[in-house]
N, C-alpha and C positions, 0 to 999 in steps of 0.2 A: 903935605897937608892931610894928607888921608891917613896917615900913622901918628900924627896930631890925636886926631879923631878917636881914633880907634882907643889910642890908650887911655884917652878920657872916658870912653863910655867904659872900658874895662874897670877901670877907677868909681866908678858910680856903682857897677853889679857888687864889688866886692863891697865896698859902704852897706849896699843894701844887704848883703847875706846875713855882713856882719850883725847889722841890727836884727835881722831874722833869728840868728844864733844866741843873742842876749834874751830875744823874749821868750825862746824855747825851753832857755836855763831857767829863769825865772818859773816858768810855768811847772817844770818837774821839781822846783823847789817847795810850789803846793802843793802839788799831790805827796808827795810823800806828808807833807803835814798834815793833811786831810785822811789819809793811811793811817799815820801811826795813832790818831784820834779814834778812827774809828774803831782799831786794834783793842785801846782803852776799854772804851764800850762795851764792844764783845765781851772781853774777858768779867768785867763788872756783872754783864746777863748771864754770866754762866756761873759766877759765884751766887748771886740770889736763886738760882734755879734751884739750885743745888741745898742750898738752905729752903728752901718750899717744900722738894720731897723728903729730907731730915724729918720736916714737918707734920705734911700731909699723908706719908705712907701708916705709920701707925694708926691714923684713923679707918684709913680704908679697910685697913687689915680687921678692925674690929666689926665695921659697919659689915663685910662679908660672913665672920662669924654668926653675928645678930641671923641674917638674912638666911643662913643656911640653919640656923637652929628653927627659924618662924616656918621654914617650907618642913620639918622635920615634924615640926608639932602637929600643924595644916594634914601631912598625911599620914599620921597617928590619928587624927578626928575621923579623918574621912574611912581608914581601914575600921576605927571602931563602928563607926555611924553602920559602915558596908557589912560587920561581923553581927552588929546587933539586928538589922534589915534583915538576913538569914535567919533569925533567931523570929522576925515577926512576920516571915513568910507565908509560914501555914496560914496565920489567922486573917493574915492583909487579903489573900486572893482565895479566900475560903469558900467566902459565897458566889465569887464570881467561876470558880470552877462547880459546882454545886450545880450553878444556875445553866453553865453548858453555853456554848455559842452561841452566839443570833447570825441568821443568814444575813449576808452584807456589812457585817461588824466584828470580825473572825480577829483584825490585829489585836483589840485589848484582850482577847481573851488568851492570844499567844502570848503575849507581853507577861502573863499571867503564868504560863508555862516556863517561858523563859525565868524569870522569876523564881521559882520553881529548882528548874534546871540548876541553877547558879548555887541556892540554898544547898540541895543533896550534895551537888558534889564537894563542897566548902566544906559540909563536916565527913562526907566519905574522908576527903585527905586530912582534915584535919581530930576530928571524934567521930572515929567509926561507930562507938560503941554507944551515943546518945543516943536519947529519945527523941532529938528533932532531928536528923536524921531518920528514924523511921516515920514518925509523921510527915515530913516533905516526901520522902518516899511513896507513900501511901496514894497523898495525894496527887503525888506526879503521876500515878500511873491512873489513877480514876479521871486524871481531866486526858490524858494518853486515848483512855477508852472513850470517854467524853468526844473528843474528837472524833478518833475512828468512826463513831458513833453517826458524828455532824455529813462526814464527808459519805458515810455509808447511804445516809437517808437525802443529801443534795442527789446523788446520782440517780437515786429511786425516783426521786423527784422529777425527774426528764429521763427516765429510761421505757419510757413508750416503745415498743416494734414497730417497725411499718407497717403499715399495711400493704398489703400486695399488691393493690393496682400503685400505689405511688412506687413500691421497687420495681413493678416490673418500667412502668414512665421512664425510669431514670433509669434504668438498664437498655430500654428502645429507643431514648429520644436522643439523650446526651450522653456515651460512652465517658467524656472526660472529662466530667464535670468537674467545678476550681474550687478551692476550699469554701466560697460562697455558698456553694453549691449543694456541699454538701449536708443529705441531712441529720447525720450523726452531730455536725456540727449547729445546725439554726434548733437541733432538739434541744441543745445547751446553751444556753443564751451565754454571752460575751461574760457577762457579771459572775456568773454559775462557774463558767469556764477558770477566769482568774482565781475566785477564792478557792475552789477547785487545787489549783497547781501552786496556789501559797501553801495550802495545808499540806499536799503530798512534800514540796519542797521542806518544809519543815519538817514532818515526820523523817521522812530520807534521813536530814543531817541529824536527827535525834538518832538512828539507830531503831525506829517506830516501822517495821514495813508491814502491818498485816493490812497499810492500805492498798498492796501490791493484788491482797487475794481479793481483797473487797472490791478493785477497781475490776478486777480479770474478769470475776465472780458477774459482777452485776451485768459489766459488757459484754460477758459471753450470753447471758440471759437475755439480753437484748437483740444479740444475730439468734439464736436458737427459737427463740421466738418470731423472729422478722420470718427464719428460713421456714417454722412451722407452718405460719400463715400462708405461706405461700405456697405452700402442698396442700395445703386444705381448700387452699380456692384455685388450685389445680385439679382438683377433684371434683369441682363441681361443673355446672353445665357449660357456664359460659366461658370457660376454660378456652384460651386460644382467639377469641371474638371478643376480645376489649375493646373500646373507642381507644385511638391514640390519642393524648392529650399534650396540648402547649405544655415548654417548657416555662413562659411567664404566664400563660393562661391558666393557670395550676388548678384545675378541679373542673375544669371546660372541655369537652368532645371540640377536638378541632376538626373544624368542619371538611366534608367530603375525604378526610381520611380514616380507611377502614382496613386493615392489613391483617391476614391471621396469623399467628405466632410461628409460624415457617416461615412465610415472608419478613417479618422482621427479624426473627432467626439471621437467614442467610443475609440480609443486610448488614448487620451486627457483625458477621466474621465476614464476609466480604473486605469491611471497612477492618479488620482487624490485620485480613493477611495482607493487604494492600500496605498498611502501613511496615507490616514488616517484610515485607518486599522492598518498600523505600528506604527504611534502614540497613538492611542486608545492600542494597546499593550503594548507597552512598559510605558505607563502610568496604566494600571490594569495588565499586567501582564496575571496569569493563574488564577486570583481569579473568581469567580461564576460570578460578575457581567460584565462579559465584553459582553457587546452585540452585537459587532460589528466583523462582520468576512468576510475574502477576501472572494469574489464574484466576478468569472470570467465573471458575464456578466451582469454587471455593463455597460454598452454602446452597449448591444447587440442587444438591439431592435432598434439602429440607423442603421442595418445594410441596406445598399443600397435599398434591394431585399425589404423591410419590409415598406419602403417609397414611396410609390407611389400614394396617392393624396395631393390636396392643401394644408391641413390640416397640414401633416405631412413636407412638405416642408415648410412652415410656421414658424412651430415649429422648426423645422431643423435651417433654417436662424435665428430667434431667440437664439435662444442657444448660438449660435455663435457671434450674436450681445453682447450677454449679455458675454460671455468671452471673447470678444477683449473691452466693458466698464472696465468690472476686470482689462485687461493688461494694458487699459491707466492710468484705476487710480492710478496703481501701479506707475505706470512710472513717473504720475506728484507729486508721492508723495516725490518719489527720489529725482525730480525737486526741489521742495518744498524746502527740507533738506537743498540745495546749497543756495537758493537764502533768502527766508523769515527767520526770527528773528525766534526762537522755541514758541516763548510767543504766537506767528498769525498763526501757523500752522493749527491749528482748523478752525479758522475763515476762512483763505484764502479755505482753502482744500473745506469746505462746498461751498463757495462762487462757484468753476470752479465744481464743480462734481454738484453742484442743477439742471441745467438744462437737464445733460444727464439722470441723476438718472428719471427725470419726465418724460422724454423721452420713458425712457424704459419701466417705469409703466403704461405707458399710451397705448405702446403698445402691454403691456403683457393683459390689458385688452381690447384692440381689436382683440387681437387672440383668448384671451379666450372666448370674446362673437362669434366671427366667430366658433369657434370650440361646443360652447353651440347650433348652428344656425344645425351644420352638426348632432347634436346628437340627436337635436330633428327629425330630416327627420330619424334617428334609422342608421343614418352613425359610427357603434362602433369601426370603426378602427380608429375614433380620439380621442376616450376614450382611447386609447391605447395610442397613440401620447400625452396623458395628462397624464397619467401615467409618461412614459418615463422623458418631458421633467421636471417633479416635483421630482424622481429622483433624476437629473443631476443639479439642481438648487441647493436641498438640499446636494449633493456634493457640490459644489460651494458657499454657503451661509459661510463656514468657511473661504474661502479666503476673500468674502467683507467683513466678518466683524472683517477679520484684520486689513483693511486701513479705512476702515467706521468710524465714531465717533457714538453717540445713535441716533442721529435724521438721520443720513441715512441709517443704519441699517433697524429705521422702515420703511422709505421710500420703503426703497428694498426688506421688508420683505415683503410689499403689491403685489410684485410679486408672491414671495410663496406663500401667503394667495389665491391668485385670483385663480393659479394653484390647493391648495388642494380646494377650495370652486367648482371651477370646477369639478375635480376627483368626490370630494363626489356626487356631484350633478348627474353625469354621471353615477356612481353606482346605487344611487340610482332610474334615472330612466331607468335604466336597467330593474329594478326589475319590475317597473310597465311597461314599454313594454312588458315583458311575462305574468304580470298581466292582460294588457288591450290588447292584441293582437290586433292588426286590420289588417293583411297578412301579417308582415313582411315588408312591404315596405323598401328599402332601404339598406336592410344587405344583407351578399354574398351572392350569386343567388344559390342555388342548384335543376334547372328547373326540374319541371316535369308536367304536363296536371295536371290544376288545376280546383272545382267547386267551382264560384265565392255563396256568400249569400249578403246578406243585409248587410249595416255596411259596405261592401269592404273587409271582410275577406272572405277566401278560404282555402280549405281545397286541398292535393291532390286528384286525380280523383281514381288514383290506391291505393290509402291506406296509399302510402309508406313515408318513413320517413317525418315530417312535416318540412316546410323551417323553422319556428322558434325552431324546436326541435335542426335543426344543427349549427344554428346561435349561439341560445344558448352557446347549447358545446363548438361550435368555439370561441368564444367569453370568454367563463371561464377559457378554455386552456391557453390562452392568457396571463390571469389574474396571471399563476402561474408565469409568470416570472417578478412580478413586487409585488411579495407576503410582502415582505419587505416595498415600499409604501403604500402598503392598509392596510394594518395592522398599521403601523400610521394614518390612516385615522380613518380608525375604530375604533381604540381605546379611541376615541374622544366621541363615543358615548353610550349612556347608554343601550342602547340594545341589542349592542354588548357585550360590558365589563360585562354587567351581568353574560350572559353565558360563558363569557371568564370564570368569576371570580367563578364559578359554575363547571368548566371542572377542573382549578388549584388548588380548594380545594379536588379534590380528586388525585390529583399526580403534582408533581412541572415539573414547564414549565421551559423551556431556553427561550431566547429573540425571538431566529426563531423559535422554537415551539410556542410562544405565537402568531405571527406574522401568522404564516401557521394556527394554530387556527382559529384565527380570521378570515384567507380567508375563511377556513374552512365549520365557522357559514351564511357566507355571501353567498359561495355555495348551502350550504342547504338551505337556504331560497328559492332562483333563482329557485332551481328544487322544490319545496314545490308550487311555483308558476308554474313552467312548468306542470309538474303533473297534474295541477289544469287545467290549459288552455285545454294541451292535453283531456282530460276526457269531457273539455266542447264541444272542437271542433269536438270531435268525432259524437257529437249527431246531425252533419249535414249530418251526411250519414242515407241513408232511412232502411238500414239493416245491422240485428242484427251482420251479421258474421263479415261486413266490419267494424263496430264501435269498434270488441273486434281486429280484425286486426289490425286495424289504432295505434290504442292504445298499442299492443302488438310490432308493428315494432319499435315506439317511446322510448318503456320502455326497449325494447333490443337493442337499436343503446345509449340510455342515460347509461345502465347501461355497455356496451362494452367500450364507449366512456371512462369512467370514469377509467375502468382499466387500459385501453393503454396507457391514459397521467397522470398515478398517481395522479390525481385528486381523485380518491378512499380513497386514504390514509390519503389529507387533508382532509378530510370530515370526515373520521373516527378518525378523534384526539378529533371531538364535537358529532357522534353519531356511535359508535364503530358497531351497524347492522347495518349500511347501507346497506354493500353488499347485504347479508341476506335478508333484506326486500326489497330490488331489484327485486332477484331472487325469494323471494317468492310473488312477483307483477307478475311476469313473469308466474309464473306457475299457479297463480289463472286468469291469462287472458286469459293460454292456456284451462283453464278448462272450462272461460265464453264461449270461441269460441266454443267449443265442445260443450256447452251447447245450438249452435245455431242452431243446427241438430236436436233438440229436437223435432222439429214439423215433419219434413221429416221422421224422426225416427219413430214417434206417428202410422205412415201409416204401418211401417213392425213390431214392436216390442209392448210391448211383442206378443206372439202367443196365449195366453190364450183364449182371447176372439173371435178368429178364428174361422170359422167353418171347421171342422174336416170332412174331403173328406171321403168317401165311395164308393174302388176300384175305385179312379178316378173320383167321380161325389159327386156334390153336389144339394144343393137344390136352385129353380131358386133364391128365397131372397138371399138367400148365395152367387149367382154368383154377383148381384149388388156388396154385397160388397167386394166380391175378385178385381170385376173390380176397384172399385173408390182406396181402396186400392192401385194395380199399378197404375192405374194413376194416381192420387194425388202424390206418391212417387216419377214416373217417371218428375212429372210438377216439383216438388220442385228442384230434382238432375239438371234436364235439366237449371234452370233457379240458381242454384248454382251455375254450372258449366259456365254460362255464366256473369255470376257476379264476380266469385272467377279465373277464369282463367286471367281475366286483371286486378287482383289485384299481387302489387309489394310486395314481401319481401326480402327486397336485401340482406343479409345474408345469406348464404348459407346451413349452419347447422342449423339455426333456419327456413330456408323454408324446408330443408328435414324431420327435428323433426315433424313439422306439418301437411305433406302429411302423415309421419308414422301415425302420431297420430289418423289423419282421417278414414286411412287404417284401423286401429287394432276397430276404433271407431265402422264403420257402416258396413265394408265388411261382418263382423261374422255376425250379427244380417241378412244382406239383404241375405247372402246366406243360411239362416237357412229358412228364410222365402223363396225363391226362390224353396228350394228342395220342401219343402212343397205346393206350390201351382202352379211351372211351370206347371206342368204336368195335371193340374186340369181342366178339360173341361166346364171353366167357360163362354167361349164366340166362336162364331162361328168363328171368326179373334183371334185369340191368340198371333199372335203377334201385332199385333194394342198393346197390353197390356204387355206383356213380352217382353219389348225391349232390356231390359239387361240382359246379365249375370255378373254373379258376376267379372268375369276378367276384364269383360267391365266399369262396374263399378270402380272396382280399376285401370284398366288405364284412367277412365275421373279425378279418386281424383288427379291423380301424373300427371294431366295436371295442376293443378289449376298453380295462379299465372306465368301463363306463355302464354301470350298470340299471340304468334308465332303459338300456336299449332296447 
């Protein structure tokens, strides 16, 4: 039953295939029909094609002929239209070159140039030898000057100077002021500006530069005058005592501020070295070599009180002149930027700054010879004022030689150089002034009754401190607050840097340690020379007590000095006993002085060779010498006392140390010898001869140096 089955359904799939097979054949029997029809077709499209371009290319071909001869004609018109335009150049822009620019309306008259321009060169390349050619020529160069002409008289136009109180404003109030700010630039209004830098640009690419001299020319006219005015009302009374005024209040005294130009001075570079102390930092960091560290008193010796001769008001005004040159040249560099091509900014820049720049140099070297004039008469508060203002320059020297190029850098650096060749030169003859002494003339007065010698030098009458001993000090004291300059000074030379280089191979120096060094070695020199002087000048007093006095007030008022103003400590970075050998000066002079009693002494001590009383009497030889004995004693004390009493020691511990000293010195010895011979029935008047007692005595010692008494 089931293989029944089976083969009947097998019987049925093949029926079915088979019709499946019949309609398949069928179906591949249209598409080929359908194929070979369409084959037809194609072939049919591709014969007409083929006869179209037969057809169609010949026309093309001629329509492209046509088309390339009409563009051939097209610029044949236009090259003649453009050959004959050249030819009616002159007459077209004749009047408008004639007639010269109008301020605000500058492109048609360039239009007019270029124009121009186009015409000469067309026949330079083409008919050199024409007459229009020389006519375009002509004219090219008349509207050329024309121009120059335009832009020479815009600039005159707005080249006012400042006036001095608006430069110094802007020099006191706002150091950094923004191109807003500036007034080189609001002198040139926006519009001025533009036509400005259309004309130089154009000139530029013409090969036209005499606007280089006319821009330099006029801009230097404008600092030389800003910087005139400002020395001329530096000259006058109120010089220093300006109101400050707002930077938006602009012509307004702002209220309750009154500053005189030292104070704003040292404001001014305060804020100068501060900032470059934050660059210097942030550029090195906390590494070893940062050498540069804030310093609050950076502008502190411009303070008012510290100004007070020519010298330094000089310098002062100076200073000043040389930071409102800074502020202009800033300002005309801004200017610059707007108006000149980048390619002449060199050139123009050097051209307007050469003559202020010589200006300045010229008169940084008549201050300095005035200030070399006051140093030699031993005026050393203008060594101080040379200090200061070299300083404030070498602050300053980073701002010019930001807008500077190399050649005015050195220009300006012949300031600085004048400044340190001064400095140096002012130290060094510091040195030979307490070298060559001849009274002190000229440095601060510290009077007392002088005896004049030969030469014109004097010594005090009373002993007491020598006027070049305080000068000195005064004068070294000084020196520490400008420790930082002299120490570049110094280190320039070989005498110095020796022992510099001699003190840091046995322990490493920081940059102010080298610096303080260096004041250090220059120090001890000064007193190696003082020392010297004091020791020579003493030997103009006629006795022994006053020469080791003279000497001892000196070496005690040098070596007090030196502790009070930490001057001790620079000194000991280059010879660690200073003190030491001070103090042991001091006590070998209190021992010279005491050694000057030697002879007064000689008359009571020792007793040895005495004669030895018996119950009161001796023998008459014996009384001679008991007599000459007190007297001789009595002549020496009396004529001590009349010498040592109007001698000064102005120290008060060091004059009480020395009455003790005396005391403990001769009392013992006069009263040993007193018991042993008052009483001695050596002369029929005994007191003619025993004038003193010994309390008498110790109250004539504890009169000395005191001549009230």
């Amino acid at each position: 039953m089931s293989t029944l089955e089976n083969t009947l359904q097998i019987e049925i799939k093949l029926e079915k295939e088979k019709t499946n097979q019949a309609l398949l054949k069928d179906h591949v029997e249209k598409y080929s029909e359908l194929t070979q029809s369409m084959s037809k077709i194609l072939n049919s499209f591709e014969q007409r094609l083929g006869k179209l371009e037969h057809t169609i290319l010949p026309v093309y071909n001629i329509t492209k002929n046509l088309q390339k001869q009409q563009q051939n004609l097209d610029s044949t018109l236009q090259c003649m239209e453009q050959v004959l335009s050249h030819y009616d150049a002159s007459q077209d822009v004749c009047n408008l070159i004639h007639q010269g620019p109008s301020e605000g309306n500058i492109g048609s008259f360039l239009d007019g140039l270029n124009k121009l321009k186009k015409a000469k060169d067309y026949f330079l390349n083409n008919n050199p030898q024409s007459v229009e050619l020389e006519n375009v020529t002509s004219l090219f160069n008349n509207g050329c000057e024309t121009l120059n002409n335009h832009f020479k008289s815009l600039l005159k136009k707005h080249n006012a100077p400042l006036k001095p109180v608006d430069l110094l404003d802007m020099i006191y109030i706002e150091e950094d002021s923004s191109n807003e700010d500036c007034p080189s630039i609001k002198q040139v209004p926006p519009s001025a500006r533009e036509e400005l830098n259309v004309m130089a640009q154009w000139l530029d690419n013409n090969l036209r530069r005499e606007y280089v001299q006319i821009f330099g020319d006029e801009r230097s006219e404008v600092i030389m005058r800003s910087l005139q005015n400002l020395k001329d009302h530096q000259k006058s009374g109120s010089w220093g005592n300006e109101p400050l005024r707002t930077r938006h209040g602009y012509g307004r005294a702002e209220a309750g501020v009154k500053k005189t130009t030292s104070a704003r001075l040292q404001q001014i570079f305060e804020r100068k070295a501060n900032k470059m102390f934050m660059k210097a930092s942030q550029t090195l960091g906390q590494s070893a070599g940062l050498a540069m560290r804030k310093n609050s008193s950076f502008g502190d010796i411009l303070a008012a009180e510290e100004y007070g001769n020519d010298n330094d008001q000089e310098l002062e005004k100076y200073l000043v002149l040389l930071l409102g040159l800074q502020k202009l040249l800033v300002w005309e560099r801004q200017l610059l930027n707007d108006i000149v091509p980048p390619s002449r900014h060199n050139e123009v820049f050097s051209r307007l700054s050469q003559p202020s720049i010589e200006m300045v140099v010229k008169d940084a070297e008549q201050i300095t010879s005035k200030v070399m004039r006051s140093i030699g008469r031993k005026e050393w508060s203008a060594a101080l004022g040379i200090f200061s203002a070299l300083k404030h320059v070498q602050i300053l020297q980073p701002d010019i030689d930001r807008i500077c190029d190399s050649t005015q850098k050195q220009q300006l650096s012949g300031v600085l150089n004048r400044l340190q060749q001064t400095a140096s030169k002012a130290l060094e003859q510091f040195i030979e002034s307490v070298r060559n002494d001849a009274g002190g003339g000229g440095m601060v007065s510290m009077t007392s009754s002088t005896i004049s010698y030969g030469g014109g030098s004097s010594v005090p009458r009373d002993a007491t401190v020598y006027e070049l001993t305080s000068n000195t000090i005064w004068f070294l004291e000084q020196l520490q607050e400008h420790c930082d300059t002299i120490g570049g000074l110094l280190q320039t030379e070989a005498i110095y840097t020796n022992d510099l280089d001699r003190i840091a191979s046995q322990k490493a120096l920081t940059m102010e340690q080298k610096n303080k060094a260096l004041l250090g070695i220059y120090v001890r020199k000064v007193l190696a020379e003082l020392n010297y002087t004091i020791a020579t000048k003493s030997e103009q007093y006629s006795d022994t007590a006053t020469k080791q006095l003279f000497k001892l007030n000196n070496t005690h008022y040098i070596l007090k000095s030196l502790q009070r103003s930490s001057l001790i400590e620079i000194v000991a970075l280059t010879e660690h006993d200073c003190e030491r050998r001070y103090q042991k000066m001091i006590q070998d002079l209190k021992k010279a002085y005491l050694g000057s009693w030697s002879k007064m002494l000689s008359f009571i001590h020792p007793l040895d060779d005495m004669p030895r009383p018996i119950n009161g009497k001796v023998k008459d030889k014996e009384r001679a010498t008991i007599k000459d004995r007190f007297f001789n004693f009595n002549k020496e004390l009396d004529e001590a006392v009349k010498i040592q009493r109007a001698i000064s020691v102005p120290d008060v511990l060091l004059r009480e140390g020395i009455k003790r000293d005396n005391t403990e010195h001769i009392v013992p010895k006069y009263n040993a010898f007193f018991e042993g011979y008052s009483d001695v029935q050596f002369s029929k008047n005994i007191d003619k001869y025993v004038k003193y007692r010994p309390s008498d005595v110790t109250t004539m010692l504890n009169s000395f140096f005191d001549d009230t008494v």
